[in-house]
N, C-alpha and C positions, 0 to 999 in steps of 0.2 A: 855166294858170299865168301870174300877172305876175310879170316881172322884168328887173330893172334892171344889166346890168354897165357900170361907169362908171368914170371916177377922180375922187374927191372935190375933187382942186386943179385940178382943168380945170373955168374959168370958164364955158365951151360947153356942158358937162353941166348944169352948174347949172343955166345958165337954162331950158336943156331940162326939167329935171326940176319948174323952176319952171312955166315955160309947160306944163306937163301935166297939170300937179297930180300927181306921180305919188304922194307921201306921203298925199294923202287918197284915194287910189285901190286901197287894198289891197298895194301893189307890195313885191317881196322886193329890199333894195341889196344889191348885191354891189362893193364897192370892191376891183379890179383890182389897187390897189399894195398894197395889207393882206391881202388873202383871192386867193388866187394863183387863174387859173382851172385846173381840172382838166380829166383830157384825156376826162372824161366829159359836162363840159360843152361844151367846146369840139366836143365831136363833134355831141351836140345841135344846137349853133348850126350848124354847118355843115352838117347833114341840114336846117336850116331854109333857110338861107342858097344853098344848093349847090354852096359848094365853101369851103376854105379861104382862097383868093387873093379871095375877097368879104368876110372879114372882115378882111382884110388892110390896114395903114395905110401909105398909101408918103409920107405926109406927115410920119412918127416923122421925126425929128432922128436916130436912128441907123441909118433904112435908106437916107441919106444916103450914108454910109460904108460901108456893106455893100460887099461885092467878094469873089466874083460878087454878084449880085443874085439872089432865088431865084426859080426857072422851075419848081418842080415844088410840087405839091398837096402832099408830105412835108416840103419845105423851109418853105411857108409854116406848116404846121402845127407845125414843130417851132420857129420863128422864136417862132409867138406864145406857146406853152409855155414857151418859155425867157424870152423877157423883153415883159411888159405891154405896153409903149408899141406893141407891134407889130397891137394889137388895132383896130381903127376904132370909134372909141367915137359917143355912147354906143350899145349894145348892148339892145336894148328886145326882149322876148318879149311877147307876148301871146296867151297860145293856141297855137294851132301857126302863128301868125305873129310874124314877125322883121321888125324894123326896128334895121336898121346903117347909123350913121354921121350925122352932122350936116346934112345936106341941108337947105336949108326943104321941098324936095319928100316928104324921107322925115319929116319931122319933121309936116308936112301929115298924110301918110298916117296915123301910129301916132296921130296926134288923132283924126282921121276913126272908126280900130280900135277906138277908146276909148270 
């Protein structure tokens, strides 16, 4: 499987999706603020990932304000179920490999995959 979880107004994604090619590459978009993710995805991603607190964004603007801050595998997973921005985008499948989050290092890699 290719695919794509992203948010379509994050400028970051874009260029990603640009530098990949990923529209001439077969890839399934899944836009995060329109098509909510399910917790059947998400578990996916995290069997890929290995653990919830890896797909997790502590750079969102509202885990700013969080209080507590969350410490366990359920809290992060219920964080990103309840609201998008909690997700570390973009979110790249490729096979049974996963690349999360905007790194040039992880951004290198899923070219490399490709």
């Amino acid at each position: 499987m290719k695919k794509i979880y992203f948010l379509s107004s994050c400028s970051t994604c874009a260029r990603i999706i640009k530098e990949l090619q990923l529209e001439k590459k077969g890839f399934k978009f899944q836009d995060i603020k329109t098509e909510k993710i399910t917790p059947a995805q998400l578990a996916e991603m995290k069997d890929k990932a290995g653990s919830y607190e890896a797909l997790f964004s502590r750079v969102a603007l509202k885990y700013k304000s969080l209080d507590p801050k969350p410490s366990t595998e359920n809290e992060y997973k219920k964080l990103i179920l309840e609201e998008y921005t909690f997700l570390k985008r973009p979110v790249i499948l490729i096979g049974k490999e996963i690349f999360v989050g905007n790194s040039p290092k992880n951004v290198a890699a899923a070219k490399a995959a490709l």
